[in-house]
Each structure stands twice: as structure tokens, then as C-alpha cells.
C-alpha positions in Angstrom: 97.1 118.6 87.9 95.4 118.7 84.9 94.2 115.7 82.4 94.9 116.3 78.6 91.6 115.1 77.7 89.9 118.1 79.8 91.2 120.2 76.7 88.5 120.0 74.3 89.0 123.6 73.1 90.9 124.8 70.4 92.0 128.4 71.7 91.8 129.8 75.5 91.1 133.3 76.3 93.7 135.2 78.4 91.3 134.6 81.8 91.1 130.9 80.8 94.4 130.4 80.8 94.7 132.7 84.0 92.7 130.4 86.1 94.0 127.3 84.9 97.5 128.0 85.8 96.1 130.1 88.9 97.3 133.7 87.9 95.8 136.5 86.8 94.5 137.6 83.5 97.2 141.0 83.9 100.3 138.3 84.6 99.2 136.4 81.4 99.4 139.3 79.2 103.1 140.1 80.7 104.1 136.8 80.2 103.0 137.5 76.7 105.0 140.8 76.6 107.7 139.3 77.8 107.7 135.9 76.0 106.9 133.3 78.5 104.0 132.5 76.9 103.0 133.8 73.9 99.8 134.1 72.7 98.1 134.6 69.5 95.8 138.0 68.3 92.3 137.6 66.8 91.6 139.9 64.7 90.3 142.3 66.7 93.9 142.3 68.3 92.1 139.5 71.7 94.7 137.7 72.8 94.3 133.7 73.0 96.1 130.3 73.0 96.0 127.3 71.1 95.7 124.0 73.0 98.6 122.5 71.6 100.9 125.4 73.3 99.0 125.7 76.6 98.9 121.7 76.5 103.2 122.1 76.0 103.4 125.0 78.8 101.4 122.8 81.3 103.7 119.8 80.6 106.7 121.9 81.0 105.6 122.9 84.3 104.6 119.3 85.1 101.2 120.4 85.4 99.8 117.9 83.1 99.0 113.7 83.2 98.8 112.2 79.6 96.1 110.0 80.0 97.1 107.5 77.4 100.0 106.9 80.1 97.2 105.5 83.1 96.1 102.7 83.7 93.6 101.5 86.5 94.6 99.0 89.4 92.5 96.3 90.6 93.8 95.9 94.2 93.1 92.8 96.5 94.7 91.8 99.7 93.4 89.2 102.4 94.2 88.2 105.8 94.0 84.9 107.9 94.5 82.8 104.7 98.1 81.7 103.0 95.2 80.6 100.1 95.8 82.6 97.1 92.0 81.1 95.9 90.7 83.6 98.5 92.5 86.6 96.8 91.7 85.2 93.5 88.1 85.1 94.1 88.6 88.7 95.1 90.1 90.2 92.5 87.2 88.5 90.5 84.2 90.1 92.0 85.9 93.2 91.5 86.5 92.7 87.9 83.0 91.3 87.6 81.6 94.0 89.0 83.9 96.9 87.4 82.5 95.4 83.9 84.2 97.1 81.2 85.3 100.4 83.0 88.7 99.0 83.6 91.3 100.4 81.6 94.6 98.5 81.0 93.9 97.0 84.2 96.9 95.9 86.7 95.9 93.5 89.1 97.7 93.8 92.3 97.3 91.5 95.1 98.8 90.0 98.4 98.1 89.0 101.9 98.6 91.0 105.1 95.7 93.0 106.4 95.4 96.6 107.8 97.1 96.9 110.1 100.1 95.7 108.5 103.1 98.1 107.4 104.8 95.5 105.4 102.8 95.2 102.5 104.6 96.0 99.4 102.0 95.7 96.7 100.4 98.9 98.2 103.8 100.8 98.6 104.4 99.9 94.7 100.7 101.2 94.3 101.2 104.0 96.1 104.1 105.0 94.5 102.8 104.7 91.2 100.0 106.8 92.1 102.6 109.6 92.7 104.0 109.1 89.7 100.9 109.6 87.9 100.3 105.9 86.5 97.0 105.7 88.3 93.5 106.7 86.9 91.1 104.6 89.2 92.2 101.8 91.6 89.0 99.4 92.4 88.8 97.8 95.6 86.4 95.1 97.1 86.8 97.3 100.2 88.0 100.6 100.8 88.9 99.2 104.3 91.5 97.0 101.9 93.8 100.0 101.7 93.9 101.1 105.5 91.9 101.3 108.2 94.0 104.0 110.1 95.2 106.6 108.2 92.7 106.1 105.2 91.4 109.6 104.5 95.1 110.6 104.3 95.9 108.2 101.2 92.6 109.0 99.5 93.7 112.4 99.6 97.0 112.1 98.3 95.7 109.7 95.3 93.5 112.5 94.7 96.1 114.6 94.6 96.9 112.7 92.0 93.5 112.4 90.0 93.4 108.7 91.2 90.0 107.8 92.4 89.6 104.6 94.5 86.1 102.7 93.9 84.7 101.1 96.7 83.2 97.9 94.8 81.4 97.0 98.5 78.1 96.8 96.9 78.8 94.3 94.3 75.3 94.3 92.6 76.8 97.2 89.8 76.6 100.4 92.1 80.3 100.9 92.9 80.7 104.7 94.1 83.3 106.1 94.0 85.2 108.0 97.4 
């Protein structure tokens, strides 16, 4: 999946285009010949293509996430407490320490703890990472998420170009996994 705003270009070359939508440079020019994709001519006859019509072939082959349409997710969940203040101060810390990186920021938050498979704040997160609603989801923890099982759903969120930040060292150096 590609992100619109990795399009700074106004025109791609025929191998540009090749490796983005992982053929080669001799299958672009067919699709040319044939229509698929048409491209433009320089003029010295060089095939290229302007963004906008790449950006509209990539979207038609659901290849592309509009970034105007993601938002981040602050996540918090706790265990051992019925007291929302503990999840509150949670989701605080993490704000704190995000600053202003947060983007239309979602807070999301509940109790249950690792183990547990009925959670439905991180089903609903999880599905809207698959949908592609998602740019970073900031955790106090990334133990928060899962403790078995975890390197499968950072995989799928990146997948999804959804990064989870790990906000464990709360001085300002989040990192990113």
C-alpha cells in the first residue's frame, strides 16, 4: 500500500511506475499499447505518467490510503482496577508525551489485560487498522496490545502502514516498533 503524500512527483518514468506497481518496465509499455494505462510522450517520444493518473490507477486497484482519511489512535487499557482514573491517567501520559504528533487523535480505552480475548476496543482498533483508518496508534506499552501473539499484529498493522509507538520511555523518546 502506498500513501498519497509519497507522490511528490509530477510525472513517473515507465520503470517508476514498473516498480511501484511491481511489474516490469516491458508490461508497462503494453499496458500503454493496449490501453490499460496510458501514458504520455515527451518530446523525445519517453513515455511517462502524471501523478494524478497513476494516483487514480493505484486507487482503482486499491493500492492507495488517502491520508487525509487517517487518523492516529491513543490506545489505553488496564487491569486489576474497575477505576477509570487509572486509565485516564494513562491515556494522559501518552498524550503528554506524544506532544503534538497526534493527528485527529481517537482515544480508545478499556480494562481487561493481555491475556484477555474479550476486549472489544482493540477488535474495533484492529479492524479499523484493516480498513486503513490508522496512521500511528500510541501506546503506554506495547505489552498493552498483547503479550502472545504481538509480533503477529504489529505485522499486520504494518501491513497496513500503521505504526504502533511504544510511549515506555515517557521522558520524549518514544520509538517506534
Amino acid at each position: 500500500l502506498y500513501r498519497v503524500s509519497e507522490f511528490t512527483k509530477d510525472f513517473y518514468k515507465v520503470g517508476e511506475v514498473a516498480r511501484i506497481v511491481g511489474m516490469s518496465p516491458h508490461s508497462m509499455q503494453g499496458w500503454d499499447t493496449r490501453g490499460v494505462l496510458e501514458f504520455d510522450r515527451t518530446v523525445t517520444n519517453r513515455r511517462v505518467l502524471p501523478r494524478d493518473r497513476l494516483l487514480e490507477f493505484l486507487d482503482s486497484r486499491n493500492l492507495l490510503i488517502h491520508d487525509d482519511d487517517r487518523r492516529d489512535v491513543v490506545y489505553a487499557c488496564v487491569s486489576d482496577s474497575d477505576d477509570n482514573t487509572v486509565l485516564d491517567a494513562q491515556v494522559m501520559r501518552v498524550i503528554e508525551a506524544a506532544g503534538d504528533k497526534l493527528v485527529r487523535p481517537l482515544i480508545m480505552k478499556e480494562h481487561g489485560d493481555a491475556f484477555d480475548d474479550a476486549r472489544p476496543k482493540l477488535l474495533e482498533l484492529i479492524t479499523m487498522v484493516m480498513g486503513n483508518t490508522v496512521g500511528n496508534v500510541y501506546v503506554e506499552d506495547v505489552s498493552i496490545l498483547a503479550t502472545w501473539g504481538i509480533k503477529y499484529i504489529l505485522t499486520a498493522f504494518a501491513a497496513h502502514a500503521t505504526h504502533v509507538v511504544d510511549m515506555t520511555h515517557l521522558s520524549g523518546d518514544e520509538r517506534s516498533v
